[in-house]
N, C-alpha and C positions, 0 to 999 in steps of 0.2 A: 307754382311748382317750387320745393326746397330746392336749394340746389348747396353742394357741399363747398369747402375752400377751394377748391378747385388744387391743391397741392401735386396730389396726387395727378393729378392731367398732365400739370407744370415737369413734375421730375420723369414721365413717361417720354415727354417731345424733347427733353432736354436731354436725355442719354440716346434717343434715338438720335440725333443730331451728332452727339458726341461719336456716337459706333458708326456714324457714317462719316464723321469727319476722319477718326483713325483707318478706316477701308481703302481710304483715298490718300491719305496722307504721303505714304510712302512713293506715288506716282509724280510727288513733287518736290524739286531739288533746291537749290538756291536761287531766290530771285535775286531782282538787277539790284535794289536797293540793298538785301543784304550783301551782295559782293559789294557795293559801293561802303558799306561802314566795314568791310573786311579791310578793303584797300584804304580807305582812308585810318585804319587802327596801325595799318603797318609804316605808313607817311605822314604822321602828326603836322599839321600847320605851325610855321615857325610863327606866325605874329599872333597865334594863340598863348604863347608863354609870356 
């Protein structure tokens, strides 16, 4: 059996993924690790200079 590049399969599960990742996106805030580089941008370590 021929079968094609397969591209077309590739960019179909690859935007469903993407439209389902944007559907849910919005039901999620900041995690711990971005508030930990928030807090750590506003308190720079002194013995990093």
């Amino acid at each position: 059996m021929p079968r094609g590049d397969g591209g077309a399969g590739v960019a179909l599960v690859s935007l469903g993924a993407v439209a389902i990742e944007m559907m849910v996106s919005a039901r999620y805030g900041y995690h711990r690790d971005e508030l930990y580089f928030l807090a750590a941008g506003r308190r720079p370590c002194a013995a990093s200079t």
